[in-house]
mmCIF file as Biopython writes it, N, C-alpha, C and O atoms, coordinates in Angstrom:
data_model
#
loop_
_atom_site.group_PDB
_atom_site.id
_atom_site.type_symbol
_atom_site.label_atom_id
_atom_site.label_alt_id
_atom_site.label_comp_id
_atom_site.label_asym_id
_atom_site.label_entity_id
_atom_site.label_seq_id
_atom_site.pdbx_PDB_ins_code
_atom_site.Cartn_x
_atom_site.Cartn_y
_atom_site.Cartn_z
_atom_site.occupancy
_atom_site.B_iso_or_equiv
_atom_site.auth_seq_id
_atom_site.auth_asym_id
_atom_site.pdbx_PDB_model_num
ATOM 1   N N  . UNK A ? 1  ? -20.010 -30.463 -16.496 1.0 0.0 1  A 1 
ATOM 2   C CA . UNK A ? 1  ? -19.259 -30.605 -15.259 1.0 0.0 1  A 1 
ATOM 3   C C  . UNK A ? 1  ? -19.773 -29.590 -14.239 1.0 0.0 1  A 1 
ATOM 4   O O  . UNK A ? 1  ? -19.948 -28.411 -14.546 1.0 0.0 1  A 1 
ATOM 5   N N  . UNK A ? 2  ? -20.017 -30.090 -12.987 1.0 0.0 2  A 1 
ATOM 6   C CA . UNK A ? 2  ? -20.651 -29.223 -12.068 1.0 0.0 2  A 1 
ATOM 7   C C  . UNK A ? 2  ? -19.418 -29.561 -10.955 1.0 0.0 2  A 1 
ATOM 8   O O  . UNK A ? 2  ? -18.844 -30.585 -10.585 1.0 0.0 2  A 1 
ATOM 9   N N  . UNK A ? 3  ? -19.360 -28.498 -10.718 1.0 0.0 3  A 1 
ATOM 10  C CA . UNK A ? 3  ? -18.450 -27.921 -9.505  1.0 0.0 3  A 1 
ATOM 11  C C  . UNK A ? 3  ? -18.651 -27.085 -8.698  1.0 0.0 3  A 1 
ATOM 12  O O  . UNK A ? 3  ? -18.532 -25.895 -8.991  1.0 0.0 3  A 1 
ATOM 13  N N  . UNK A ? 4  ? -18.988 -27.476 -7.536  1.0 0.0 4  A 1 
ATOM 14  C CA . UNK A ? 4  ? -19.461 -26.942 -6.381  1.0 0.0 4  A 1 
ATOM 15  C C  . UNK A ? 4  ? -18.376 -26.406 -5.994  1.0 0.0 4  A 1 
ATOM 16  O O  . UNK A ? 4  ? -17.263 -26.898 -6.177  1.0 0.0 4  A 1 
ATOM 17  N N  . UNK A ? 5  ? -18.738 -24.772 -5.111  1.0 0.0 5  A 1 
ATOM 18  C CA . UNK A ? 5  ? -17.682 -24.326 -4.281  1.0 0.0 5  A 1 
ATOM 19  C C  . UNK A ? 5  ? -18.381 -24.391 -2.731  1.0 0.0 5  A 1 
ATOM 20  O O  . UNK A ? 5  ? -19.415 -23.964 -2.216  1.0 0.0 5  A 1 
ATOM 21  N N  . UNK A ? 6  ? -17.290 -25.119 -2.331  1.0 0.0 6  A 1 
ATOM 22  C CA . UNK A ? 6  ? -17.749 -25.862 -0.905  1.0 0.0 6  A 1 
ATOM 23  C C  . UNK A ? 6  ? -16.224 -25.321 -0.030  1.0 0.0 6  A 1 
ATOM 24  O O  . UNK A ? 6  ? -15.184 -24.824 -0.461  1.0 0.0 6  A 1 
ATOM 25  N N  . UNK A ? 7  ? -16.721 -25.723 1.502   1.0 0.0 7  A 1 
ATOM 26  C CA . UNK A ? 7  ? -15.273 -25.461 2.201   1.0 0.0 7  A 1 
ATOM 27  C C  . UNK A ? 7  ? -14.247 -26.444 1.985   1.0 0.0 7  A 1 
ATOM 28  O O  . UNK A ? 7  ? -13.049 -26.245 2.187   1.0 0.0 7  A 1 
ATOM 29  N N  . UNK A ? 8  ? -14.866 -27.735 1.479   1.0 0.0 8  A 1 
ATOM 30  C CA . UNK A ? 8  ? -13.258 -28.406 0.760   1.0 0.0 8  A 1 
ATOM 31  C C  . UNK A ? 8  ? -12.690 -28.084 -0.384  1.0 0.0 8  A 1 
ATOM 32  O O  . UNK A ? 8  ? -11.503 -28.219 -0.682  1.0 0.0 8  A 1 
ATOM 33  N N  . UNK A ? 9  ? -13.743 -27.559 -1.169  1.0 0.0 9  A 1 
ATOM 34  C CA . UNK A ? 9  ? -12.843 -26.972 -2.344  1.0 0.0 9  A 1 
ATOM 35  C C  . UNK A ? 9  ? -11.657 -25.878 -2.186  1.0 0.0 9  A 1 
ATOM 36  O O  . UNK A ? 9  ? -10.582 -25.625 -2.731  1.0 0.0 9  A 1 
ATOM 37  N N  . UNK A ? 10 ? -12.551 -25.313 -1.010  1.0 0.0 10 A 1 
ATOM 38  C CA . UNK A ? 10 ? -11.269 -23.890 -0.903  1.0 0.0 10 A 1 
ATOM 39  C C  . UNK A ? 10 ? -10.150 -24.843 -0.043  1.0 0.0 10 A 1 
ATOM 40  O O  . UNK A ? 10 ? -9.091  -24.924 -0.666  1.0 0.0 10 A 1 
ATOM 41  N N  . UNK A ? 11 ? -10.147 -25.205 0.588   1.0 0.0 11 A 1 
ATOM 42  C CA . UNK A ? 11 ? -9.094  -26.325 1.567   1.0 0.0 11 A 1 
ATOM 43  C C  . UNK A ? 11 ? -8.314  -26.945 0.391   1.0 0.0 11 A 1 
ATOM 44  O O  . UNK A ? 11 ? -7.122  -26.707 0.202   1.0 0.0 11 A 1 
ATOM 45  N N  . UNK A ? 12 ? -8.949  -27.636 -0.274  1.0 0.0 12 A 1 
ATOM 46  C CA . UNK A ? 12 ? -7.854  -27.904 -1.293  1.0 0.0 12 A 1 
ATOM 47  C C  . UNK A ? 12 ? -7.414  -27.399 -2.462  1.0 0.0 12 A 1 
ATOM 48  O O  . UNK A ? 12 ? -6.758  -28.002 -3.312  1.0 0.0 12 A 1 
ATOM 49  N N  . UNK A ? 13 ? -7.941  -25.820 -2.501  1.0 0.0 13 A 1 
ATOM 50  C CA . UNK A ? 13 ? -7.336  -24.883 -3.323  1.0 0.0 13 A 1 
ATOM 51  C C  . UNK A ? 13 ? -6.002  -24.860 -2.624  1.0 0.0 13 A 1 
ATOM 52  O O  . UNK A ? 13 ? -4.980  -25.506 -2.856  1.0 0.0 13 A 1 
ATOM 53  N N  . UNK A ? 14 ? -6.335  -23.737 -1.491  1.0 0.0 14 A 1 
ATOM 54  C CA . UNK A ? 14 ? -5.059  -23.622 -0.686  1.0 0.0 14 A 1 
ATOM 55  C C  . UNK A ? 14 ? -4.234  -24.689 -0.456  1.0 0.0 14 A 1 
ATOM 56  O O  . UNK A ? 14 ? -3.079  -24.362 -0.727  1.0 0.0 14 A 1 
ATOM 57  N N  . UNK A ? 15 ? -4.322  -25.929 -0.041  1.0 0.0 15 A 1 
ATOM 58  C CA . UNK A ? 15 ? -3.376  -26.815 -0.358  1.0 0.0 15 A 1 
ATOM 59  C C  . UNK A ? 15 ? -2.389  -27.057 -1.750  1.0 0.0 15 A 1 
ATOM 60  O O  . UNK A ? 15 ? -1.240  -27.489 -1.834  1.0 0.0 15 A 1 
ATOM 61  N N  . UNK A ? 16 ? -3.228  -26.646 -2.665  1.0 0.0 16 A 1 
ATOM 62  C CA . UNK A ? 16 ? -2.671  -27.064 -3.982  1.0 0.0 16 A 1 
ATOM 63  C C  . UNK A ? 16 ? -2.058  -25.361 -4.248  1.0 0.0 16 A 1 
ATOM 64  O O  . UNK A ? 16 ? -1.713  -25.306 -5.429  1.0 0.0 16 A 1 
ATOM 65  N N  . UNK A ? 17 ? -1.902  -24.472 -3.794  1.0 0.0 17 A 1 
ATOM 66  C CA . UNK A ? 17 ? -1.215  -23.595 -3.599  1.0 0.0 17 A 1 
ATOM 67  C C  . UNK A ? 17 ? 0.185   -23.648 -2.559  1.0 0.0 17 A 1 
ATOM 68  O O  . UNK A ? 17 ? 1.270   -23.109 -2.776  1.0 0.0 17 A 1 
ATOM 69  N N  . UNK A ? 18 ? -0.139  -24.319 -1.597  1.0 0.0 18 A 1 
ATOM 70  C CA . UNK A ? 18 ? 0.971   -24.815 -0.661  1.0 0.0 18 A 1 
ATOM 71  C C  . UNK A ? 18 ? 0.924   -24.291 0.908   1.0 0.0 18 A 1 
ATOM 72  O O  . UNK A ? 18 ? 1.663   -24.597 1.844   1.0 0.0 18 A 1 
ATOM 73  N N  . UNK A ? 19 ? -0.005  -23.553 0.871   1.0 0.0 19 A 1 
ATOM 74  C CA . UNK A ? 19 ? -1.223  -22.924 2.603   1.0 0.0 19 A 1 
ATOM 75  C C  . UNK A ? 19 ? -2.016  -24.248 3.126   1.0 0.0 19 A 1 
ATOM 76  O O  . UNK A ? 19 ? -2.612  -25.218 2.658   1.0 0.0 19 A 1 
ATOM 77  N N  . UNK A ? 20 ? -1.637  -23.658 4.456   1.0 0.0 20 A 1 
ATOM 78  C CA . UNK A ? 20 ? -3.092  -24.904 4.933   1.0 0.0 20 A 1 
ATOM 79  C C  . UNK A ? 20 ? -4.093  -24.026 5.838   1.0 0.0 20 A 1 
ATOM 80  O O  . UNK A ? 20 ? -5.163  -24.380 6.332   1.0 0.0 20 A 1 
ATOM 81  N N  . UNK A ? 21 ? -3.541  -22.965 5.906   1.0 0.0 21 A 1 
ATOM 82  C CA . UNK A ? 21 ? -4.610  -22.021 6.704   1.0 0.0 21 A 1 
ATOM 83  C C  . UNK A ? 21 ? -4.896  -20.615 5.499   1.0 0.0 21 A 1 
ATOM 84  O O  . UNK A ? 21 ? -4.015  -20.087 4.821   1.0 0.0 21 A 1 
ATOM 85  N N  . UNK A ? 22 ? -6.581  -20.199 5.508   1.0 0.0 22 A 1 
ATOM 86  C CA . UNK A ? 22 ? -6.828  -19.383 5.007   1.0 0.0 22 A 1 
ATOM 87  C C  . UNK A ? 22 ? -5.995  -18.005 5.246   1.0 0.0 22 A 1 
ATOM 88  O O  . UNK A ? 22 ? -5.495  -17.487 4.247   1.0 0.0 22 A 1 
ATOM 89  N N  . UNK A ? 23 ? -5.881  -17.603 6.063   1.0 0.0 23 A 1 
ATOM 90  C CA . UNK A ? 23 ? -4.816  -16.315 6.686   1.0 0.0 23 A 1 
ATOM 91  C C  . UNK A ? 23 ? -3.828  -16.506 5.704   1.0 0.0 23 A 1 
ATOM 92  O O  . UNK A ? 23 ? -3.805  -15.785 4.706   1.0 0.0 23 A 1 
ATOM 93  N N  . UNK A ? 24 ? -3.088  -17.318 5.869   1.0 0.0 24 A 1 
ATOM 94  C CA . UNK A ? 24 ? -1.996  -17.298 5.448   1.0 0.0 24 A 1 
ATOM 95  C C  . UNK A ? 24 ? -1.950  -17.154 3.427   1.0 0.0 24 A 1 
ATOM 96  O O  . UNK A ? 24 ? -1.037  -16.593 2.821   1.0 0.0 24 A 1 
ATOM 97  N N  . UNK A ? 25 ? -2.877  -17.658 2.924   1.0 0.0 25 A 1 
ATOM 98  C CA . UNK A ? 25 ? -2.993  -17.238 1.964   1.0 0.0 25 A 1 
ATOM 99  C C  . UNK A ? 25 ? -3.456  -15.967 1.600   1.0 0.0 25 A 1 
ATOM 100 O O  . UNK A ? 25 ? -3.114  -15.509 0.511   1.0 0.0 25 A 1 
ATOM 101 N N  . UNK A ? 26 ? -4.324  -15.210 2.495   1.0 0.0 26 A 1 
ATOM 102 C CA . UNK A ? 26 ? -4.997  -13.450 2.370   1.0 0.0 26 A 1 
ATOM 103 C C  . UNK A ? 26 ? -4.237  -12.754 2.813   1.0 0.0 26 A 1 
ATOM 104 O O  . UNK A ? 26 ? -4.432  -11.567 3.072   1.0 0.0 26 A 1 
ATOM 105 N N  . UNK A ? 27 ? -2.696  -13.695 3.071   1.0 0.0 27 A 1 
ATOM 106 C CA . UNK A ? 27 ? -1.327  -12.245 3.515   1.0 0.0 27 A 1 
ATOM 107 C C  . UNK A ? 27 ? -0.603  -12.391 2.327   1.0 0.0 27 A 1 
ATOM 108 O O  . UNK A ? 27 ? -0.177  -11.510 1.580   1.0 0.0 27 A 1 
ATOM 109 N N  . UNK A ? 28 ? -0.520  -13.521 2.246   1.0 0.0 28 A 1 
ATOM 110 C CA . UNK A ? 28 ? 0.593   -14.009 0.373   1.0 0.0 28 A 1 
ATOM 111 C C  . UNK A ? 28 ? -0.186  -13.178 -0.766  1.0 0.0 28 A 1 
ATOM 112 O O  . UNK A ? 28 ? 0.478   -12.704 -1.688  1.0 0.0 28 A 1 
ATOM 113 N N  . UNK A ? 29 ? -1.567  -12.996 -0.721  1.0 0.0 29 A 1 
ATOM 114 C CA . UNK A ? 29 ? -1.939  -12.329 -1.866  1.0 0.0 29 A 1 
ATOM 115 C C  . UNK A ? 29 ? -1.999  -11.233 -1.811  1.0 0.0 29 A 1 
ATOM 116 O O  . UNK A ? 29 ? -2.019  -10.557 -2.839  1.0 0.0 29 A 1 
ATOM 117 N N  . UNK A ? 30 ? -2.044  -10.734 -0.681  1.0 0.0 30 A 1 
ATOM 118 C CA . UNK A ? 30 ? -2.464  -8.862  -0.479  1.0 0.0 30 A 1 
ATOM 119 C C  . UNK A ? 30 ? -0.760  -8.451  -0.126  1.0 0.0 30 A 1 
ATOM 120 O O  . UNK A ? 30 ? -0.496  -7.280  0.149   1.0 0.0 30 A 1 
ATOM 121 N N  . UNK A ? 31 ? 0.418   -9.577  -0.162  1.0 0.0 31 A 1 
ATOM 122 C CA . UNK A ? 31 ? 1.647   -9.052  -0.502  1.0 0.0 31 A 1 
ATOM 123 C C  . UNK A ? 31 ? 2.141   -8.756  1.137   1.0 0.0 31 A 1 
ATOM 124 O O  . UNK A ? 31 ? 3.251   -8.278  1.372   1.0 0.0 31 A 1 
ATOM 125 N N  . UNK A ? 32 ? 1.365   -9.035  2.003   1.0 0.0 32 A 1 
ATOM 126 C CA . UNK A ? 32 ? 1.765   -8.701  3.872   1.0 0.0 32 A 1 
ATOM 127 C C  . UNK A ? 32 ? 2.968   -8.685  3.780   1.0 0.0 32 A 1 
ATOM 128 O O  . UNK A ? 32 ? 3.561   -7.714  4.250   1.0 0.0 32 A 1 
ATOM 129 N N  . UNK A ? 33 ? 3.875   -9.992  3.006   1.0 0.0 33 A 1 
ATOM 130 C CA . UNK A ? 33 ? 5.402   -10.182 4.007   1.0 0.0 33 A 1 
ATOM 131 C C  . UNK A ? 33 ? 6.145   -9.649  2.903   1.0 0.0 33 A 1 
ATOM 132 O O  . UNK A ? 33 ? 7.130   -10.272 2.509   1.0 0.0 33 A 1 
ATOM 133 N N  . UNK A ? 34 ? 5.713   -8.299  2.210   1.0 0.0 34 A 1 
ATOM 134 C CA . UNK A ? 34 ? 6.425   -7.199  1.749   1.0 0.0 34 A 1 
ATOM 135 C C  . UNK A ? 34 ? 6.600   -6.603  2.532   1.0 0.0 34 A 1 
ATOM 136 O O  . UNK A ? 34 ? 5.701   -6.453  3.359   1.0 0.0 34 A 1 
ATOM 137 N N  . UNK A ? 35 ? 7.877   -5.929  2.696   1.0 0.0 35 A 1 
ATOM 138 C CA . UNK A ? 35 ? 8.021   -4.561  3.561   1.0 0.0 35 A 1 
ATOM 139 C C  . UNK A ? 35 ? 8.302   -3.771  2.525   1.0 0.0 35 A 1 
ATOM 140 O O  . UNK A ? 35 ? 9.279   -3.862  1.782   1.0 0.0 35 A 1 
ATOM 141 N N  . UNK A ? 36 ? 7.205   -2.789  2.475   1.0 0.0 36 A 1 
ATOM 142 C CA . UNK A ? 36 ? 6.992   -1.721  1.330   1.0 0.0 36 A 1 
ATOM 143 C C  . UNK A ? 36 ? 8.639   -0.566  1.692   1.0 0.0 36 A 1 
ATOM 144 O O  . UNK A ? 36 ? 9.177   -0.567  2.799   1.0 0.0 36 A 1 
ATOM 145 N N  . UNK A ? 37 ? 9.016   0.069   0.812   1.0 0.0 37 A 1 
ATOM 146 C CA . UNK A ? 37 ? 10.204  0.965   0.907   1.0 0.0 37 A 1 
ATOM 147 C C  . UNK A ? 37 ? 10.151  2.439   0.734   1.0 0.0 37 A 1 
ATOM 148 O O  . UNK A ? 37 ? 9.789   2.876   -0.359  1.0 0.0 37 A 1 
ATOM 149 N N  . UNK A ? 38 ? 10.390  3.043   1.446   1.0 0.0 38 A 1 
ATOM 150 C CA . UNK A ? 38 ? 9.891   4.501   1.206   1.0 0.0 38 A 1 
ATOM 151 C C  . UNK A ? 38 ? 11.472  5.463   1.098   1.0 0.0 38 A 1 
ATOM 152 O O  . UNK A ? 38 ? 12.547  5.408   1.695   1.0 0.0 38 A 1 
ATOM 153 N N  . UNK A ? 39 ? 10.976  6.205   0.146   1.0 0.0 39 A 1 
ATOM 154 C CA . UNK A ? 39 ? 12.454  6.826   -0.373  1.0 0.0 39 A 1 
ATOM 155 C C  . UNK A ? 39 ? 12.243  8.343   0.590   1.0 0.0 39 A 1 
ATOM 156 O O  . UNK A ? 39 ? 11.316  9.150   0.523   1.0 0.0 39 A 1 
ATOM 157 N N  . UNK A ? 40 ? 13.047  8.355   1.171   1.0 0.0 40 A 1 
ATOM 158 C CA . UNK A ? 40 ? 12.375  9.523   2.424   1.0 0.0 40 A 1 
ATOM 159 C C  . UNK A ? 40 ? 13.418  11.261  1.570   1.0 0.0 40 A 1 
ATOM 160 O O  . UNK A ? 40 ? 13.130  12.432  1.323   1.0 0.0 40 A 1 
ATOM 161 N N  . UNK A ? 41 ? 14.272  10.624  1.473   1.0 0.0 41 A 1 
ATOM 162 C CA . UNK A ? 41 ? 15.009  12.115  0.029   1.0 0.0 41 A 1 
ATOM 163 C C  . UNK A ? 41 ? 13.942  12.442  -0.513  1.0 0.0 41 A 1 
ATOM 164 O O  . UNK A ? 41 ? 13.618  13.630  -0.496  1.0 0.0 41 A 1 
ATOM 165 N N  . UNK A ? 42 ? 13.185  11.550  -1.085  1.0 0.0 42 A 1 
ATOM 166 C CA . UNK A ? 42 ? 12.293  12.215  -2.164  1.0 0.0 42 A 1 
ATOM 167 C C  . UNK A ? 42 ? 11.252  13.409  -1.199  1.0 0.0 42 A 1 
ATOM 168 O O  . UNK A ? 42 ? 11.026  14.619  -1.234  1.0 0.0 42 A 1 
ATOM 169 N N  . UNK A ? 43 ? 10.821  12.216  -0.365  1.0 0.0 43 A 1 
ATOM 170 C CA . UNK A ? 43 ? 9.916   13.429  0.982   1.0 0.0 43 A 1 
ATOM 171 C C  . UNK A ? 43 ? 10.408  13.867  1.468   1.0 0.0 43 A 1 
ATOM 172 O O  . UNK A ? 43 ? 9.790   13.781  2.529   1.0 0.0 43 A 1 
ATOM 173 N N  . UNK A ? 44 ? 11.593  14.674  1.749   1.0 0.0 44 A 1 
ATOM 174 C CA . UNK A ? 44 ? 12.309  15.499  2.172   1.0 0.0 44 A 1 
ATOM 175 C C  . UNK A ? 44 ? 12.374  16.671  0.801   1.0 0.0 44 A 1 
ATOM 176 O O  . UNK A ? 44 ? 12.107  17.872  0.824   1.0 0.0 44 A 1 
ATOM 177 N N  . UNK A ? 45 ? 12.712  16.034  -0.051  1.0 0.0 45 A 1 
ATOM 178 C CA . UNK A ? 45 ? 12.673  16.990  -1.263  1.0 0.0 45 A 1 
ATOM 179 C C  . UNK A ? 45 ? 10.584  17.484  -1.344  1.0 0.0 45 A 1 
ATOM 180 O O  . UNK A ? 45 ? 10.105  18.610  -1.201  1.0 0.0 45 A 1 
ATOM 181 N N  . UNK A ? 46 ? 10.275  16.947  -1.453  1.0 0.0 46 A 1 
ATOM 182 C CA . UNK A ? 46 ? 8.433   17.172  -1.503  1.0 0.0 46 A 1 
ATOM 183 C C  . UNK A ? 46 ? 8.542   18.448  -0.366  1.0 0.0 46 A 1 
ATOM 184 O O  . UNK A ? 46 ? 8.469   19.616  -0.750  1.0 0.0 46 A 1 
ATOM 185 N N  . UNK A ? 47 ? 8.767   18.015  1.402   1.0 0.0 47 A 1 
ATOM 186 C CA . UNK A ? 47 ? 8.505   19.095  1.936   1.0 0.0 47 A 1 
ATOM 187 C C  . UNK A ? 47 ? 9.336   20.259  1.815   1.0 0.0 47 A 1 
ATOM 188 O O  . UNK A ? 47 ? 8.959   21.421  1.960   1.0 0.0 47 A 1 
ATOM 189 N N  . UNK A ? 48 ? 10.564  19.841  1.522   1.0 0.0 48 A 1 
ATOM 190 C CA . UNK A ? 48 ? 11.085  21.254  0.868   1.0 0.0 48 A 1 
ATOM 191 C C  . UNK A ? 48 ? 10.735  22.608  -0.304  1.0 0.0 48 A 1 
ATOM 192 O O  . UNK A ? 48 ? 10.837  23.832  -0.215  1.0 0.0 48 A 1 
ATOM 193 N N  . UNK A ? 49 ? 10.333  21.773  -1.275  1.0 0.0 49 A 1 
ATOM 194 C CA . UNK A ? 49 ? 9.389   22.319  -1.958  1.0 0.0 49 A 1 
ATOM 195 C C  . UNK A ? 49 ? 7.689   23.176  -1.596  1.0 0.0 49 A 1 
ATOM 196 O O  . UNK A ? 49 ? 7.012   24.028  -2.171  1.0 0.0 49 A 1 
ATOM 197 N N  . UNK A ? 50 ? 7.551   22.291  -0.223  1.0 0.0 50 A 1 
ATOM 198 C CA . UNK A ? 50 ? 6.082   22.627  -0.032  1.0 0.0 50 A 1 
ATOM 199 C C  . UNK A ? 50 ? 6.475   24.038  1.232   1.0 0.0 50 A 1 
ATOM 200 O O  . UNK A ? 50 ? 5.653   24.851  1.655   1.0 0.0 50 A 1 
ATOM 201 N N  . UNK A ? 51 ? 7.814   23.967  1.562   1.0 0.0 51 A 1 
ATOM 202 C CA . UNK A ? 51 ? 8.212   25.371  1.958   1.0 0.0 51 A 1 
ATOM 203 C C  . UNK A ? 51 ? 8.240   26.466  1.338   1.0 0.0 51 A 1 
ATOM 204 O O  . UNK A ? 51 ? 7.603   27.503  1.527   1.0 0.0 51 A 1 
ATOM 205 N N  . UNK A ? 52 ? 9.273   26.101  0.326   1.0 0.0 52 A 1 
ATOM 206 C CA . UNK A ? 52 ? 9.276   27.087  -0.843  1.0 0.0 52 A 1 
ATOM 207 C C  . UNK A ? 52 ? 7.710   28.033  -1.217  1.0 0.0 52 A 1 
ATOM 208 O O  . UNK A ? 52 ? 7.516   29.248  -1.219  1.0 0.0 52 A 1 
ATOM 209 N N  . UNK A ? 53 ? 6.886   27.015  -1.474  1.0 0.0 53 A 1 
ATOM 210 C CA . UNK A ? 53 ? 5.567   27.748  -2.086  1.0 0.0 53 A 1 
ATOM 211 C C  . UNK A ? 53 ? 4.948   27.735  -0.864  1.0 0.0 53 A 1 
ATOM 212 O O  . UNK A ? 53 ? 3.867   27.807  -1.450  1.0 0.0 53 A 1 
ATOM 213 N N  . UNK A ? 54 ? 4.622   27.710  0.306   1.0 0.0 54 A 1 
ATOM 214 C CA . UNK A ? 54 ? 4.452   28.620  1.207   1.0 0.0 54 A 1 
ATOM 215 C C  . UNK A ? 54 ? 4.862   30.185  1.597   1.0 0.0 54 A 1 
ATOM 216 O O  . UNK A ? 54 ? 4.114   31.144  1.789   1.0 0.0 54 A 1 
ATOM 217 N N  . UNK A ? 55 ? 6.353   30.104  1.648   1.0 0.0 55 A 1 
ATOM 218 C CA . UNK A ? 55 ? 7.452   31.021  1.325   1.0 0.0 55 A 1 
ATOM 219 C C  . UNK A ? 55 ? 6.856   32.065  0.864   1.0 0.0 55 A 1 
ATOM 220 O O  . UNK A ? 55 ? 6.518   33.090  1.456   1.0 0.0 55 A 1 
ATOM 221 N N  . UNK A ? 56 ? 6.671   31.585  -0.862  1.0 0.0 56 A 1 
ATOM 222 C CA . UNK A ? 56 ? 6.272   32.380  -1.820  1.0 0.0 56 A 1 
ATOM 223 C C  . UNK A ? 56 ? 4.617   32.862  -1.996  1.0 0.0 56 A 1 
ATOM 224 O O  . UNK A ? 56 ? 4.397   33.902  -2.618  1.0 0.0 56 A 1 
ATOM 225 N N  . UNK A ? 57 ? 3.619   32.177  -1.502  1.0 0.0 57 A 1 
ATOM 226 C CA . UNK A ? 57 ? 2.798   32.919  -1.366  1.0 0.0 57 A 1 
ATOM 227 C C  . UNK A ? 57 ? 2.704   33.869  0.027   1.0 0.0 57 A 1 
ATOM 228 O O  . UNK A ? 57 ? 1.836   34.738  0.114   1.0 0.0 57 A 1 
ATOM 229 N N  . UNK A ? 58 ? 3.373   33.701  0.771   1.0 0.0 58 A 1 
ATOM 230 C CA . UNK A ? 58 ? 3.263   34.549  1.996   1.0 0.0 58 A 1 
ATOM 231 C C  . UNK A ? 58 ? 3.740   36.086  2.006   1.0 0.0 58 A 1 
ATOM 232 O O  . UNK A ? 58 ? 3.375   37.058  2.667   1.0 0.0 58 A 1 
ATOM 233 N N  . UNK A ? 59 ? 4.810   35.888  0.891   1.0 0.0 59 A 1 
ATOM 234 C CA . UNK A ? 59 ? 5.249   37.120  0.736   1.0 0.0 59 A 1 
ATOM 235 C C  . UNK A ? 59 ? 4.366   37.886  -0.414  1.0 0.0 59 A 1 
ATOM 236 O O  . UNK A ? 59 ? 4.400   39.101  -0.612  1.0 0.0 59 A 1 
ATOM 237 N N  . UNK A ? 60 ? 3.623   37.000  -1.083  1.0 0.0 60 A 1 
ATOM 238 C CA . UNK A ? 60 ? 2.501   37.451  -1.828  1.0 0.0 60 A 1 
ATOM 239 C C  . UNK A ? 60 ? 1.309   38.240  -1.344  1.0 0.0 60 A 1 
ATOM 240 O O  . UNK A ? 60 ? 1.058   39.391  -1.701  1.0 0.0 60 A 1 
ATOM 241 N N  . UNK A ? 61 ? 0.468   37.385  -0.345  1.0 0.0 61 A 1 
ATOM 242 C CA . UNK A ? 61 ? -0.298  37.754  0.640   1.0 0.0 61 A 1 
ATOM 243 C C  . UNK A ? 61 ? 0.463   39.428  1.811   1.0 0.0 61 A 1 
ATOM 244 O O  . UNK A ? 61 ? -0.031  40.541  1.987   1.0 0.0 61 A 1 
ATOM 245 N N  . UNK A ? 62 ? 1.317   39.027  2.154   1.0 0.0 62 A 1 
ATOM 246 C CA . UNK A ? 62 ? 1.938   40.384  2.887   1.0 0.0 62 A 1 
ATOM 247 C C  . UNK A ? 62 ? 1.967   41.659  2.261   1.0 0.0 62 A 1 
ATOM 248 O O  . UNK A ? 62 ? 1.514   42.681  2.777   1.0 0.0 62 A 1 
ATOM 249 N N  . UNK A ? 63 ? 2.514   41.589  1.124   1.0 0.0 63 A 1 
ATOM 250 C CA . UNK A ? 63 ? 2.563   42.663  0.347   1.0 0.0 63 A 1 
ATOM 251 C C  . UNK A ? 63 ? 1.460   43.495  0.055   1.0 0.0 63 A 1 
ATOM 252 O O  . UNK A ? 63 ? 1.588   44.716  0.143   1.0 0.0 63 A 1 
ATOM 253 N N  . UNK A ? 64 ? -0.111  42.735  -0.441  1.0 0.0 64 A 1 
ATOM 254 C CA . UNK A ? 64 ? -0.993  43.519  -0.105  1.0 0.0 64 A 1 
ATOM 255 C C  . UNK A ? 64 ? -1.538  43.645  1.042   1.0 0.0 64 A 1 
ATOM 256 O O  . UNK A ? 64 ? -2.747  43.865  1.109   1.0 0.0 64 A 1 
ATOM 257 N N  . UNK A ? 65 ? -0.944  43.560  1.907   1.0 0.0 65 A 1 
ATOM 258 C CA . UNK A ? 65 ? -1.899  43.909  3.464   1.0 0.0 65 A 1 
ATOM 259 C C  . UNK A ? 65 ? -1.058  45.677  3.832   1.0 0.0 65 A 1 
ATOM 260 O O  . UNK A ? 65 ? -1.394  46.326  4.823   1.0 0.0 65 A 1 
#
């Protein structure tokens, strides 16, 4: 069996997926009409922390000067 990949094959890939335009299938797969969620506590907790050890080496650094 020989099977050519031609521009109707991909046309009626995407059809038989339920797309009729290429776009619209390279947003369904790469997940586009996700809206990703970002937990911003957590990055609030991260830069809090990244105070802290600033904080703490500064008073490190001072001490020997």
């Amino acid at each position: 069996m020989n099977t050519s990949i031609t521009v109707d094959y991909f046309k009626e890939y995407r059809k038989e997926l339920g797309f009729t335009n290429q776009g619209d299938v390279k947003k369904f797969f790469a997940g586009k009409d996700i809206t990703p969620t970002v937990d911003y506590n957590y990055i609030k907790l991260l830069n809090t922390r990244l105070i802290q050890i600033i904080k703490k080496m500064n008073l490190l650094v001072s001490k020997d000067i």
